[in-house]
KEDONU-302271 format. One record per residue (C-alpha): residue number from 0; x negated, y negated, z; residue in one letter; chain. Coordinates in nm, 2 decimals. Last residue first. Layout:
<sites>
+------+--------+--------+--------+-------+------+
! logu !     c1 !     c2 !     c3 ! kolza ! nugu !
+------+--------+--------+--------+-------+------+
!  NUM !      X !      Y !      Z !     A !    A !
...
+------+--------+--------+--------+-------+------+
</sites>
This chain:
<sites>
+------+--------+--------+--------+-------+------+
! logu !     c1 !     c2 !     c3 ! kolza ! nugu !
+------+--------+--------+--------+-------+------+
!  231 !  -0.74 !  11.21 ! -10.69 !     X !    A !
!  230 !  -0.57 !  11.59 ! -10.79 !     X !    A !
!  229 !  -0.79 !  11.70 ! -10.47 !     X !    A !
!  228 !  -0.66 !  12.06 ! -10.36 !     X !    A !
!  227 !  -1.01 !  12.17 ! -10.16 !     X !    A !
!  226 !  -1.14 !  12.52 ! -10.15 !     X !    A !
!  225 !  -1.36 !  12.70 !  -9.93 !     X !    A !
!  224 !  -1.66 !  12.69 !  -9.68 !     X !    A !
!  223 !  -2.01 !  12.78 !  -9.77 !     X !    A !
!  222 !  -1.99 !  12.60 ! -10.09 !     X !    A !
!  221 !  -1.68 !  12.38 ! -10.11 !     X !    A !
!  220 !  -1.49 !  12.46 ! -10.39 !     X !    A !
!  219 !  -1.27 !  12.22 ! -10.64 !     X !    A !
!  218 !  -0.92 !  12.28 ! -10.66 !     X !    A !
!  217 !  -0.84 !  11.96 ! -10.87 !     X !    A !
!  216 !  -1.16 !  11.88 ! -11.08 !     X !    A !
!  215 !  -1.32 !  12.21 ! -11.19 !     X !    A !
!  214 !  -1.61 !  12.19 ! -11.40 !     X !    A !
!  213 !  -1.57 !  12.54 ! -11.59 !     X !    A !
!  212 !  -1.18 !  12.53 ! -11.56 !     X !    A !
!  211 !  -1.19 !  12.21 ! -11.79 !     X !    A !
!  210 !  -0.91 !  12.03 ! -11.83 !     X !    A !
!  209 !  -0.79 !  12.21 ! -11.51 !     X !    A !
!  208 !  -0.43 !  12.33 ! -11.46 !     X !    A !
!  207 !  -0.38 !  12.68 ! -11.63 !     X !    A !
!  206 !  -0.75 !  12.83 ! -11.63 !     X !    A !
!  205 !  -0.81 !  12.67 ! -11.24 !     X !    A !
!  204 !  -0.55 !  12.93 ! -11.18 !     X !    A !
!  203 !  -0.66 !  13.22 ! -11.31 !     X !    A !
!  202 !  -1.01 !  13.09 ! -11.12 !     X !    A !
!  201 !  -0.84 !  13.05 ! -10.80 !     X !    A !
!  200 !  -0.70 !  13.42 ! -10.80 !     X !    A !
!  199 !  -1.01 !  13.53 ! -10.87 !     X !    A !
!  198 !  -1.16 !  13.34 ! -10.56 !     X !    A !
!  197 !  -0.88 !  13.49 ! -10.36 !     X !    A !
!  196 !  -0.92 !  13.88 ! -10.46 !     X !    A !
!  195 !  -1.28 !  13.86 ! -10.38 !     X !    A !
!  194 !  -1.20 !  14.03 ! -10.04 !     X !    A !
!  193 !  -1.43 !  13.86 !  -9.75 !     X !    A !
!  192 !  -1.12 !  13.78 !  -9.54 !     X !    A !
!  191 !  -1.01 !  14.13 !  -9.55 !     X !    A !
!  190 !  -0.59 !  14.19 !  -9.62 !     X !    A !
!  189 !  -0.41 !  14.26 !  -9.26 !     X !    A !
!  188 !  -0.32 !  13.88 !  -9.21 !     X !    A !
!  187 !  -0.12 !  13.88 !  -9.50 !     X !    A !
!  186 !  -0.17 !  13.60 !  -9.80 !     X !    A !
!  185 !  -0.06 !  13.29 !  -9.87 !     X !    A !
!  184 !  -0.09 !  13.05 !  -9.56 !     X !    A !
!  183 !  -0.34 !  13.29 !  -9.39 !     X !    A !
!  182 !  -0.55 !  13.42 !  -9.60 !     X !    A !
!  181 !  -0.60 !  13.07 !  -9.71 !     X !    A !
!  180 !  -0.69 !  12.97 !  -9.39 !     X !    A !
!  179 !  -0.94 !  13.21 !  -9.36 !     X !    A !
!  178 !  -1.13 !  13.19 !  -9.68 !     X !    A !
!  177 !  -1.16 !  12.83 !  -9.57 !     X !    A !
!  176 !  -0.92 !  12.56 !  -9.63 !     X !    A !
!  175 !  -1.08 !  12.20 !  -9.70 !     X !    A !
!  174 !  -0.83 !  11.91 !  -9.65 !     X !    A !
!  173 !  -0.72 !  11.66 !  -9.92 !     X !    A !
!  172 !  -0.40 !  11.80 ! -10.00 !     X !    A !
!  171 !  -0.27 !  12.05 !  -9.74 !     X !    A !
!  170 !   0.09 !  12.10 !  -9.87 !     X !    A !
!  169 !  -0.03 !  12.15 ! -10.19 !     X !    A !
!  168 !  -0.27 !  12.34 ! -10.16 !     X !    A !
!  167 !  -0.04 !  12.62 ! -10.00 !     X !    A !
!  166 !   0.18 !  12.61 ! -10.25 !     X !    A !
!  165 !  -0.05 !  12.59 ! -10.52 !     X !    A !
!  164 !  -0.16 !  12.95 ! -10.36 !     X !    A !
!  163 !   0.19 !  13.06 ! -10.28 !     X !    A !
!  162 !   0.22 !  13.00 ! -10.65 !     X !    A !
!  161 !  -0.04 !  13.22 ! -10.78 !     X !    A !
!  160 !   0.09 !  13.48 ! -10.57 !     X !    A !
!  159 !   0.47 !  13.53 ! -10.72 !     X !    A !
!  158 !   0.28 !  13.52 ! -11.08 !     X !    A !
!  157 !   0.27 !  13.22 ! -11.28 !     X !    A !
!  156 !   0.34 !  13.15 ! -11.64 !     X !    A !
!  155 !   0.39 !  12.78 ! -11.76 !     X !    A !
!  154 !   0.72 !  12.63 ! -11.81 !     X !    A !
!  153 !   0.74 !  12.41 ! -12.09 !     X !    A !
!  152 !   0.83 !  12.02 ! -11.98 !     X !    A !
!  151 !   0.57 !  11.87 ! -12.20 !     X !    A !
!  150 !   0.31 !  11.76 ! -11.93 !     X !    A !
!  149 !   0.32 !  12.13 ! -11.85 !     X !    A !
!  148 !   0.50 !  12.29 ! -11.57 !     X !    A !
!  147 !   0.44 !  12.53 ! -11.32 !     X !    A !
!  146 !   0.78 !  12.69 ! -11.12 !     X !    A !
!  145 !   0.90 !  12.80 ! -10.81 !     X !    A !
!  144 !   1.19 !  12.61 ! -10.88 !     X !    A !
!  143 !   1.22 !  12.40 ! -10.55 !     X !    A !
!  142 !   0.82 !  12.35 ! -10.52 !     X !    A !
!  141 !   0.77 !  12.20 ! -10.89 !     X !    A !
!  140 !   0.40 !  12.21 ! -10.92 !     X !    A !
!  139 !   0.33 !  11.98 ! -11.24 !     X !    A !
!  138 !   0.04 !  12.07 ! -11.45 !     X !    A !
!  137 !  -0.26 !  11.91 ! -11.66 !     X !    A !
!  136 !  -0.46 !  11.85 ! -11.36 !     X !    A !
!  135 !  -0.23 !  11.98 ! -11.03 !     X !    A !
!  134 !   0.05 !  11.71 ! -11.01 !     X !    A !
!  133 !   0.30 !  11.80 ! -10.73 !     X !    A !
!  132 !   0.67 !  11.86 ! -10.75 !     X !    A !
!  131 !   0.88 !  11.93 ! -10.42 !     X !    A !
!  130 !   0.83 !  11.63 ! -10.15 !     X !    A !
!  129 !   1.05 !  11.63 !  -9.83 !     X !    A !
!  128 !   0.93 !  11.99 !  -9.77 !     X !    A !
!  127 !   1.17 !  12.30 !  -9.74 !     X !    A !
!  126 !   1.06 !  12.52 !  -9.39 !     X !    A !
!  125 !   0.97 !  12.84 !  -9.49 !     X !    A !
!  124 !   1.17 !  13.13 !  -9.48 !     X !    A !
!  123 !   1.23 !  13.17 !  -9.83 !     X !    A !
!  122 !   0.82 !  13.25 !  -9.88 !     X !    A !
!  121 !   0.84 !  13.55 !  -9.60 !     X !    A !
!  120 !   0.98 !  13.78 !  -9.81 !     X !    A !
!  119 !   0.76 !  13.83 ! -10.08 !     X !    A !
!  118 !   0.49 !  13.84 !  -9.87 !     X !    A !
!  117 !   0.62 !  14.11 !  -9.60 !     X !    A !
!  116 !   0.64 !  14.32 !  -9.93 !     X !    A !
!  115 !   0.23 !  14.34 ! -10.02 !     X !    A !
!  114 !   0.22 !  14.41 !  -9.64 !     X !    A !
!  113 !   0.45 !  14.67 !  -9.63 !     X !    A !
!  112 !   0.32 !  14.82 !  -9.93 !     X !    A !
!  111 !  -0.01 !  14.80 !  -9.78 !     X !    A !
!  110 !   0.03 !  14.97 !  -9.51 !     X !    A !
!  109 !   0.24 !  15.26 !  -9.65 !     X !    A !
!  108 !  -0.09 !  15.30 !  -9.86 !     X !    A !
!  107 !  -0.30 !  15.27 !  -9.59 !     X !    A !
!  106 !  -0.13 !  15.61 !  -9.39 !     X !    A !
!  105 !  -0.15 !  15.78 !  -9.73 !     X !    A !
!  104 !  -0.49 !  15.71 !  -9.83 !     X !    A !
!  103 !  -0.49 !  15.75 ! -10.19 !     X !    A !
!  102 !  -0.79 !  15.93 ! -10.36 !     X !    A !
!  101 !  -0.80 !  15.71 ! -10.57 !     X !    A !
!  100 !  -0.86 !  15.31 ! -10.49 !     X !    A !
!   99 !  -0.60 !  15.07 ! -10.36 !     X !    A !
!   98 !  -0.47 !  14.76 ! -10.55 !     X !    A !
!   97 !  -0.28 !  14.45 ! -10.46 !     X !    A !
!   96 !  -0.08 !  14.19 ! -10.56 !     X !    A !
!   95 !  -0.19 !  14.25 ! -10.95 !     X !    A !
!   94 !  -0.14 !  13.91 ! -11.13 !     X !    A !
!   93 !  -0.36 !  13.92 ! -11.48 !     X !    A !
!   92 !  -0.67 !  13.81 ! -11.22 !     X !    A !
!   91 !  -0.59 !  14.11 ! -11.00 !     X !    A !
!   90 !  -0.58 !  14.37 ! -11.29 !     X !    A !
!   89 !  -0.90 !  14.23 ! -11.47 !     X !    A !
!   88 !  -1.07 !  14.23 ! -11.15 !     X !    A !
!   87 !  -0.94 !  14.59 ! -11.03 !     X !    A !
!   86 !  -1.02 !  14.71 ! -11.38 !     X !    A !
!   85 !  -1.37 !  14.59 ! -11.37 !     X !    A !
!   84 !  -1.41 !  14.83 ! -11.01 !     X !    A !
!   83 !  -1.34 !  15.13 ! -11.16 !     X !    A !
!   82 !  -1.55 !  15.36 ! -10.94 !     X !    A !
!   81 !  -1.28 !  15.46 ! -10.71 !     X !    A !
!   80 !  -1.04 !  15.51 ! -10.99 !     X !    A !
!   79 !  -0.71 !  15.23 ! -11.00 !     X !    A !
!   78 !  -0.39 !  15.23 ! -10.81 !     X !    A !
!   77 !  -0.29 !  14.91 ! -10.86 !     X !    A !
!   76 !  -0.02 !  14.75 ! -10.63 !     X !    A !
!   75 !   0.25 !  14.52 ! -10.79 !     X !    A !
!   74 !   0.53 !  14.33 ! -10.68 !     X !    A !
!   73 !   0.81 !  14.32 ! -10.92 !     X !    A !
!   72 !   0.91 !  14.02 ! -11.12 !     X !    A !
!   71 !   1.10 !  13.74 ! -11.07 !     X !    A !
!   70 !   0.82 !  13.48 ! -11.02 !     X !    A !
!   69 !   0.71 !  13.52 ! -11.33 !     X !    A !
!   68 !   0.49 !  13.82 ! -11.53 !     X !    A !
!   67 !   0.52 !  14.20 ! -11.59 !     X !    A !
!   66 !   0.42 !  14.26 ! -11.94 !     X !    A !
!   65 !   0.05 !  14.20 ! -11.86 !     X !    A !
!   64 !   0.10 !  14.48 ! -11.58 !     X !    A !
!   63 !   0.18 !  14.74 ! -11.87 !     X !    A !
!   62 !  -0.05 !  14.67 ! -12.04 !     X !    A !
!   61 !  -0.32 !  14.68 ! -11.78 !     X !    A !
!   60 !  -0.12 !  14.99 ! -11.66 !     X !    A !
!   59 !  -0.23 !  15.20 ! -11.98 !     X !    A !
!   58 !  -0.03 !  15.27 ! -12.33 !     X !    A !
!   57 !  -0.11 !  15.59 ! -12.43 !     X !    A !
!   56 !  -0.28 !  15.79 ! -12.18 !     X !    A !
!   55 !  -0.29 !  15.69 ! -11.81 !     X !    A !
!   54 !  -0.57 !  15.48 ! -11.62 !     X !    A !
!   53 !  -0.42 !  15.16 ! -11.44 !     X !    A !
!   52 !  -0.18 !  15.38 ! -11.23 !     X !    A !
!   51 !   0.06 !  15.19 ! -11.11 !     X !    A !
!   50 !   0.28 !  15.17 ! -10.76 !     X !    A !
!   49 !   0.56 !  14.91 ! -10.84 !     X !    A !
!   48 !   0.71 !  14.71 ! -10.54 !     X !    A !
!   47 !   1.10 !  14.59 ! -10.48 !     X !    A !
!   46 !   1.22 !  14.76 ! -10.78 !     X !    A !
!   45 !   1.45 !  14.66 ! -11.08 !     X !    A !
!   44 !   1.72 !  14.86 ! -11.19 !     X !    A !
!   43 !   1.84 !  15.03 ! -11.53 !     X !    A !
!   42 !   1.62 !  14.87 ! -11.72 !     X !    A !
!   41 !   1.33 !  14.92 ! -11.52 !     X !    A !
!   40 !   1.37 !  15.27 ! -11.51 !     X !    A !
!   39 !   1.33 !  15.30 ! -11.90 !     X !    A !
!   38 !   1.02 !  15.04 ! -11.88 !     X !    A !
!   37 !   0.87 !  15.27 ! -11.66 !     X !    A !
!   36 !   0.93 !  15.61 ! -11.82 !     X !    A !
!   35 !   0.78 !  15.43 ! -12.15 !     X !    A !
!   34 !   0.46 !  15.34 ! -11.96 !     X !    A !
!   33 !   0.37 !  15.66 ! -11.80 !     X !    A !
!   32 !   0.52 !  15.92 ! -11.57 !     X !    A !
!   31 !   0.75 !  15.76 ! -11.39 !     X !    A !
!   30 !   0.90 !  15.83 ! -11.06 !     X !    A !
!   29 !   1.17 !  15.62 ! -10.89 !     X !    A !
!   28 !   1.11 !  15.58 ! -10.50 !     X !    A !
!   27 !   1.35 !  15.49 ! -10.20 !     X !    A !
!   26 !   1.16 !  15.41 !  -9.90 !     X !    A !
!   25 !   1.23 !  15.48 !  -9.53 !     X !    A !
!   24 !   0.90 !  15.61 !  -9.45 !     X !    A !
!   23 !   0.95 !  16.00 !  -9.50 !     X !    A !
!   22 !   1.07 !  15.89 !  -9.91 !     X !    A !
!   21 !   0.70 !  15.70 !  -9.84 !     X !    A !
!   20 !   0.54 !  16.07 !  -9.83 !     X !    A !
!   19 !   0.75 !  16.24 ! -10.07 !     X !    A !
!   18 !   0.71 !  15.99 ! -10.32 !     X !    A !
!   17 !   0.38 !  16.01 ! -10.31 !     X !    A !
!   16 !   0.33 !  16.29 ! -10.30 !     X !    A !
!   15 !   0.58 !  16.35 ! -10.62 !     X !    A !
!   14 !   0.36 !  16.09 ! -10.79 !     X !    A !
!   13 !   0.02 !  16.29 ! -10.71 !     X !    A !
!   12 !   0.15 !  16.63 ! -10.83 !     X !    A !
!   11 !   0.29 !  16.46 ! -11.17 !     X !    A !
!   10 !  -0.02 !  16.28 ! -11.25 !     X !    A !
!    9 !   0.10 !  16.03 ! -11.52 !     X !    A !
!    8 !   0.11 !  15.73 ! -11.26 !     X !    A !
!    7 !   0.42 !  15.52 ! -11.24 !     X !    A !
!    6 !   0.54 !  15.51 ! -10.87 !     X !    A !
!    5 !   0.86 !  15.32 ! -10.85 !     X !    A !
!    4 !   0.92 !  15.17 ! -10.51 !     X !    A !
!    3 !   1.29 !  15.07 ! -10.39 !     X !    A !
!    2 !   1.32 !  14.92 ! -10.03 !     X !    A !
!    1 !   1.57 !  15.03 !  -9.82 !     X !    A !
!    0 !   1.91 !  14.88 !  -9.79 !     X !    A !
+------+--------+--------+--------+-------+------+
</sites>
């Protein structure tokens, strides 16, 4: 079966496009016109990838995107104004995938999507490891679950891409991963290596495990290189 996209955005000629366009690409879309119209469609059935507009009246994506947490939930590309570049930020550290700037470029768009959706499906693919739960600060990694933990047992909140990034580390405690690298292991290959998305995923991150996310003991950086996953 295809992949479902629901394009939430409140301009009606843009989402019909849209839809138009990927429709041509093999995808099945669900249109919405603001926050209500998505939460309507989502309970009826849950899509592969969401397409939001962060700038709509009434209740705007950011709100909409902070409702949209765990490792179950859609992907998520922003479409955001070209000049709005404190929403992308705010989007990507609340758990954004992605985000593309207005005017849409069709042809990167479709791009995207797939590459946004290549993630998702790549993680069950994996080889299982011999160890599953890892202690990051004041969390526990449980690999199996897909799940952060406190020292209390409660489950923290993590997007899909959060943990493919404590995935990541944790499979290569004690060795330095540059920008590179990390593309690599939890991102795709098409996304640019010099894209701030990583280091704001990191410091999301670093908020939930680190006794103190401003002196960062576990994923500590290495100027001019990367990141390091050194629990001690």
């Amino acid at each position: 079966m295809s992949d479902h996209i629901l394009i939430c955005d409140d301009e009606r000629d843009l989402r019909e496009m849209l839809a138009e366009y990927l429709g041509k690409h093999g995808f099945r879309t669900t249109l919405a016109g603001g926050a209500d119209d998505l939460r309507t469609s989502l309970a009826g059935a849950r899509p592969d990838l969401i397409l939001l507009d962060i700038n709509m009246p009434g209740e705007d994506g950011l709100s909409v995107l902070r409702s949209l947490q765990g490792p179950e939930a859609p992907m998520v590309i922003m479409l955001t104004a070209a000049g709005d570049v404190i929403d992308r930020v705010v989007g990507l550290e609340m758990g954004a995938d992605d985000y593309l700037a207005k005017p849409v470029d069709l042809r990167e768009l479709v791009s995207r999507i797939r590459a946004v959706l290549r993630r998702r499906l790549s993680a069950p693919a994996e080889a299982p490891q011999e160890r599953s739960r890892f202690r990051f600060g004041k969390a526990w990694l449980d690999l199996e679950a897909a799940k952060l933990f406190d020292d209390d047992g409660a489950e923290m909140p993590l997007t899909a891409m959060e943990f493919n990034l404590l995935k990541l580390f944790a499979r290569n405690r004690g060795r330095v991963l540059n920008r590179d690298q990390i593309l690599e292991g939890a991102h795709d290959r098409a996304w640019d290596p010099f894209d701030r998305s990583i280091d704001i995923r990191i410091s999301r991150i670093r908020k939930k495990i680190e006794v103190n996310p401003a002196k960062p003991e576990v994923i500590r950086t290495v100027r001019g290189i990367g990141y390091i996953y050194d629990p001690g």
